[in-house]
N, C-alpha and C positions, 0 to 999 in steps of 0.2 A: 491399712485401715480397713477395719470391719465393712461392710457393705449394707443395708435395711432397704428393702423396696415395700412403698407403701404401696397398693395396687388400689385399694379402696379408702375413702376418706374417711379420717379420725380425726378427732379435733384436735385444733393448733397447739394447744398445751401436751399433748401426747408429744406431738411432734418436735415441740424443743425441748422435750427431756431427752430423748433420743437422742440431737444434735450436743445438747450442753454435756453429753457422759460423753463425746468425742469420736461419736459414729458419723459415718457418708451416710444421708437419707435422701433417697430420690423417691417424687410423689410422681406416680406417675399410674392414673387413673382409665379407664375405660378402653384395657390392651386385649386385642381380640386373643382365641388360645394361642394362636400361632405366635404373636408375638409375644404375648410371655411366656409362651415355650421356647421363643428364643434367646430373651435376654435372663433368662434364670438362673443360667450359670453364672453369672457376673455376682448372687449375692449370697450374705450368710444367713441371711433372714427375711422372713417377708410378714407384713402386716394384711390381712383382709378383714372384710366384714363378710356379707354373705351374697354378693356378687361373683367374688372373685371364684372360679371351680378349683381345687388343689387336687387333680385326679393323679394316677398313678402314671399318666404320661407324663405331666407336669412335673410330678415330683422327683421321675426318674434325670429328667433333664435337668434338676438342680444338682450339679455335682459338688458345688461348695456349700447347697443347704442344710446350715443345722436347727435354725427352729422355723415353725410354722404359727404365728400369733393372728387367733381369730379374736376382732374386737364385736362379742358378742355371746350370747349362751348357745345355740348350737354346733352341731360341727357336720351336720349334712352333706356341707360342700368341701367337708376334707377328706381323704381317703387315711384318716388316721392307722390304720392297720398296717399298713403300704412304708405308711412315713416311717412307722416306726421301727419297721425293720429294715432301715435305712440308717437307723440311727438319729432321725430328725424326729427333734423336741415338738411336737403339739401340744399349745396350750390356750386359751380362752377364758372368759368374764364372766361364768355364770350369777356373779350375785350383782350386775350391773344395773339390772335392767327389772327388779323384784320389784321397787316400789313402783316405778313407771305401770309396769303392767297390770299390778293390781290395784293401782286407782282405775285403770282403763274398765275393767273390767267391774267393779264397782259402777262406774258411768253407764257401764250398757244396762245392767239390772237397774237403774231408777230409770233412766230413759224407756225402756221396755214398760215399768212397773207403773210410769204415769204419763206413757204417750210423747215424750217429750217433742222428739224428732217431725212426729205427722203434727201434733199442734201448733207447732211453728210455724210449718209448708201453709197449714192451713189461715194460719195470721196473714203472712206473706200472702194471702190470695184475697185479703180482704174480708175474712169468713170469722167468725167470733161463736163458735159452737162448743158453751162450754158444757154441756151434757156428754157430749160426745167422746169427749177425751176422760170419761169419768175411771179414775186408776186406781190401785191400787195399793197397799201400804205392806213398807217388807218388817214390821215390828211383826214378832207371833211367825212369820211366817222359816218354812227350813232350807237353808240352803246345802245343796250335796257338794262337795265339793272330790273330785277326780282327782287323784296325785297331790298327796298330800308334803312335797316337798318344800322349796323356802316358797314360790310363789302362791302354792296352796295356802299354806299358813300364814302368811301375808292376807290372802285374801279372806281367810277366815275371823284374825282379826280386828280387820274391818266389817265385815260383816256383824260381828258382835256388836261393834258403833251402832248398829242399826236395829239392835235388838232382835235380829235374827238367830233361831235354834243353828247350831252348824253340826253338819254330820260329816263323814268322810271316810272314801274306800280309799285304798293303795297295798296292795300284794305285799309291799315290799315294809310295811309301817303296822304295827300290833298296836300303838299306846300313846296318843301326843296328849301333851298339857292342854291345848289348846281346842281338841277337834276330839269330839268323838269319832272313835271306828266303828263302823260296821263292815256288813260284808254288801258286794254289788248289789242282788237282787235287794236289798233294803235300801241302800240308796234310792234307786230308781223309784221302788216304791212307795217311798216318805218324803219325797225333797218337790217343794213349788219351784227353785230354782236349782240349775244342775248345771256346773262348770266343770271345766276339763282342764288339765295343767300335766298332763304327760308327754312325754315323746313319743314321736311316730315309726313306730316300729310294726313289725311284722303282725305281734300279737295285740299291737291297740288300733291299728286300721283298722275303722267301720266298726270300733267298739260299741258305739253310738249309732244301732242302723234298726228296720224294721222291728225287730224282737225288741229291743232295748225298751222302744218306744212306747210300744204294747202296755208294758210294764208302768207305765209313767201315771202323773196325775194328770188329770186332766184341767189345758191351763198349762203346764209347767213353762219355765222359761229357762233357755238351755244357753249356753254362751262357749264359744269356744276364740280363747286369745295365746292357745299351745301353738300346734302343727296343724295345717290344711290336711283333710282326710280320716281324724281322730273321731270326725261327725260327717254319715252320709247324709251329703246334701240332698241327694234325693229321696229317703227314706223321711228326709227331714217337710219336704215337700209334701210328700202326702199328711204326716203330721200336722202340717199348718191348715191343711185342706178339711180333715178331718174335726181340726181343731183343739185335736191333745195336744199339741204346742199351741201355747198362750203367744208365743215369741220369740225369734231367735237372734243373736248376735255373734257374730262374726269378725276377728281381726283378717283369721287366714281361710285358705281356701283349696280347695281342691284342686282349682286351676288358676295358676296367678299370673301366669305370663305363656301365653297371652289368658288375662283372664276370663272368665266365665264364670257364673253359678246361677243353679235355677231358681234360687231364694229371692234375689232383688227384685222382681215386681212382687215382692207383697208385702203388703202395707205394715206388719210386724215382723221388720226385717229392718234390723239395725247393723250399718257395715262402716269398717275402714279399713284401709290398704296397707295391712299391715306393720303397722303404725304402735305396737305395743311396747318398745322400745325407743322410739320419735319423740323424748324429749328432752330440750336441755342439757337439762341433769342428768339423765341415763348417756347420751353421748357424751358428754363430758365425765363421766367416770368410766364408760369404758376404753374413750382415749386414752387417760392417763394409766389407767390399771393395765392394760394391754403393753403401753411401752414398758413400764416397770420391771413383768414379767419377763416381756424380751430381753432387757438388759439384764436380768437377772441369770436368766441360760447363756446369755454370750458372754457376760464375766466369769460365769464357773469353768467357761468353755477355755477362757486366755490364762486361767491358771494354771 
């Protein structure tokens, strides 16, 4: 009988479709590298989220591995390259976690847009200052939006709800239904609110850094619920200081474990812990969608 090591948690409905198609599943969570560099030989497949690391040590020590199932949209923590020329299957959930993330990110633009988060602090202290929270309205206003892939156009959509203009760069995208293109330097230049939806690669690291900034409106409100580093935090610092950033929101960060950033003492600095995938409904479909797949490469695998 096939072997499935779950190393990180997916929800229970993953795990007995697994069990019901007549696989051995052992859950078995929070194994330092050593020990699942030890016990890796024992399976034909393993389930992670984005704890677990699948480096080229790891992957060398799986002599029975043939697939590698990440429940989740990146692959950071797998040395997919490695796998595969090994012959192990890598595969993942990228449409898991769209609608999740771009309600979130929707949330941080009205919260930024009308104070939400400091006026609260400020209820909770007894204080009733309603001049002070005097905010802002996203009708008429543009939003830019960075990588125009499914969470981009997710978030564009919404955005329309709100009768916001939507603009949008991506290298990689000439023409959506949905999102006007332009090119970078007009983004920057045109947009009250600027979102990011790329991956963190060599050439988008600190896409978002001093020059970019320059560029901006004054006011703008920047939000990044991608990859930690997409947006220098400290370029972004002096922006706030300056005051060309109106506001900023963050899921991920630069440094998350242990974390740090120099954004949270200031008062338009909207954050959570990475948290743009955290709900429900997005764990509950990348459980299920993640076993499917597995089973899907282990049955082509016994015929």
């Amino acid at each position: 009988m096939m072997k499935i090591l779950v190393s990180d948690p997916i929800h229970t409905e993953g795990i007995e479709i697994l069990r019901k198609a007549g696989y051995e599943v052992h859950e078995n969570f929070d194994l330092s590298k050593d020990q699942l560099k030890n016990i890796i030989k024992d399976y034909d497949a393993i389930i992670i989220r984005s704890k677990t690391k699948m480096t080229k040590e790891i992957i060398e020590a799986g002599i029975n591995l043939k697939v590698i199932g990440r429940a989740g949209v990146g692959l950071d923590n797998v040395d997919k390259e490695f796998a595969e020329t090994k012959g192990i299957k890598v595969i993942n959930t990228p449409d898991v976690s769209t609608t999740s993330v771009a309600e979130l990110v929707m949330g941080y633009i009205i919260s930024i847009a009308r104070h939400i988060p400091q006026a609260t602090e400020s209820l909770k202290k007894g204080e009733f200052e309603k001049e002070k929270f005097s905010g802002i309205e996203l009708a008429g206003k543009t939003i830019g939006i960075i990588g125009t892939g499914r969470i981009g156009t997710a978030v564009a959509k919404r955005a329309k709800c709100f009768e916001m203009n939507v603009i949008g760069y991506d290298p990689y995208v000439k023409y959506s239904d949905t999102i006007k293109m332009v090119d970078f330097e007009t983004l920057l230049k045109e947009s009250d609110v600027i979102t990011v939806h790329v991956p963190l690669t060599d050439i988008t690291r600190h896409m978002i850094s001093n020059d970019e900034i320059k560029k901006m409106k004054k006011g703008v409100i920047l939000v990044n619920a991608a990859r930690g580093g997409i947006i220098d935090e400290e370029a972004v610092k002096k922006g706030l200081e300056d005051e060309t950033i109106g506001g900023i929101a963050l899921d991920v960060f630069e440094s998350e474990k242990p974390f740090r950033s120099v954004l949270t003492a200031y008062d338009n600095f909207v954050g959570t812990p990475h948290t743009g995938a955290q709900t429900e409904e997005a764990q509950k479909r990348a459980g299920i969608e993640v076993a499917k797949k597995v089973l899907e490469q282990l049955n082509k695998m016994k015929r």
